[in-house]
C-alpha positions as CSV (number, residue, x, y, z in Angstrom):
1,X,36.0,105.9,-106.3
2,X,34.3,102.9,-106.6
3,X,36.2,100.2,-109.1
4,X,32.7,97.8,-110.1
5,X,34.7,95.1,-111.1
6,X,38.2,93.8,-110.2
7,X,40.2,90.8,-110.0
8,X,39.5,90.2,-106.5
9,X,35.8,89.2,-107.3
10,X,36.0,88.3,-110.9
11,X,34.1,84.4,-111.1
12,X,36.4,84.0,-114.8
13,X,39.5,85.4,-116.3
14,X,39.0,89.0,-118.0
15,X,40.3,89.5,-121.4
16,X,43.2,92.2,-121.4
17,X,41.5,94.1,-123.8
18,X,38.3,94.7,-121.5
19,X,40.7,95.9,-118.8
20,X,41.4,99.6,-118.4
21,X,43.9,101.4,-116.5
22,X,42.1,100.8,-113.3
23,X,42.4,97.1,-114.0
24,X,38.2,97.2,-114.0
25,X,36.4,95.5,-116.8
26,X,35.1,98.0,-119.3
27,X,31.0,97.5,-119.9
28,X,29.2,97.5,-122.9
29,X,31.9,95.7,-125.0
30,X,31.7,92.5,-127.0
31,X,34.6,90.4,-127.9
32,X,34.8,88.0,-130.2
33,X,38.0,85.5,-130.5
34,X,39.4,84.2,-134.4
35,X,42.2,81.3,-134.6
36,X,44.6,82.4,-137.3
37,X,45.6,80.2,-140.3
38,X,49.2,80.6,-141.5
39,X,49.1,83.9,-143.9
40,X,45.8,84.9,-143.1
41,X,44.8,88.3,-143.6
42,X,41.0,88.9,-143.9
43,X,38.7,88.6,-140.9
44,X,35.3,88.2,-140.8
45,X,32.3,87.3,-139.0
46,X,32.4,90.6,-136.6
47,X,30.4,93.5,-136.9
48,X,30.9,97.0,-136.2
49,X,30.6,100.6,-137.8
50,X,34.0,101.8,-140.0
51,X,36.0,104.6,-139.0
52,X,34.4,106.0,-135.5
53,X,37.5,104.0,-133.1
54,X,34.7,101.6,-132.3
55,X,36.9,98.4,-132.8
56,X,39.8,97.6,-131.3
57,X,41.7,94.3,-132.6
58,X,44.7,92.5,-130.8
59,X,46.6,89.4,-132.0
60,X,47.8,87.0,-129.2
61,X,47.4,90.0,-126.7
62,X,49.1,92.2,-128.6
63,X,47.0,95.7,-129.4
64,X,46.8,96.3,-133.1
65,X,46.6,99.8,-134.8
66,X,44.3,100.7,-137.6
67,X,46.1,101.3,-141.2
68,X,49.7,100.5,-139.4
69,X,48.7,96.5,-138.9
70,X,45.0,96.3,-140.5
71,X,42.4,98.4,-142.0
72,X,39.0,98.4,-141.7
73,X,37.6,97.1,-145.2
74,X,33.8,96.6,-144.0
75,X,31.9,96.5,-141.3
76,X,31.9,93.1,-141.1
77,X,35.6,92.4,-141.9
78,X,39.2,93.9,-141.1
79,X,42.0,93.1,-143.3
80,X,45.8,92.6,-141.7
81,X,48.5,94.3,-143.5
82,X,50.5,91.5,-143.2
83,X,49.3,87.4,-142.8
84,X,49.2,86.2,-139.5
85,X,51.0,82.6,-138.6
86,X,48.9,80.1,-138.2
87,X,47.4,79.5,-134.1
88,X,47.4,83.4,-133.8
89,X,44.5,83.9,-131.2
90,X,43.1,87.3,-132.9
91,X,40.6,88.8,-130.6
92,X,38.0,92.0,-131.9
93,X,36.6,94.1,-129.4
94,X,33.5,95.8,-130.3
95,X,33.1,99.2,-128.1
């Protein structure tokens, strides 16, 4: 098995989310990064279609799971169940 892109030749740091569990970069995914204001809970600015696991959301790294720590209220916006503190690096991956 071939593994097209690993550490060893990566020219930039790989988001974790775009890693899977063969540490290769997983293709065809956009990512988009937020900075968090204290209490914040509606994101915008992303786009992607509601309800078919196309999104996956993470807050400082940390993988976040649809209805248990957001929902998806559009297809431009997510809303967090509870508001994030403020510098929380919030990062949307669009599969």
């Amino acid at each position: 098995m071939t593994v097209p892109y690993t550490f060893a030749n990566a020219s930039s740091p790989i988001p974790l989310s775009q890693l899977d569990a063969n540490f290769a970069a997983v293709s065809g995914t956009t990512s988009t990064y937020q900075t968090a204001t204290q209490g914040q809970i509606v994101f915008s600015g992303i786009s992607y279609t509601v309800g078919n696991g196309g999104l996956l959301v993470f807050v400082n790294g940390s993988k976040q799971i649809n209805t248990l720590n957001y929902n998806e209220t559009s297809s431009t916006s997510i809303t967090f169940v509870d508001g994030l503190n403020v510098g929380d690096i919030v990062e949307f991956v669009v599969l």
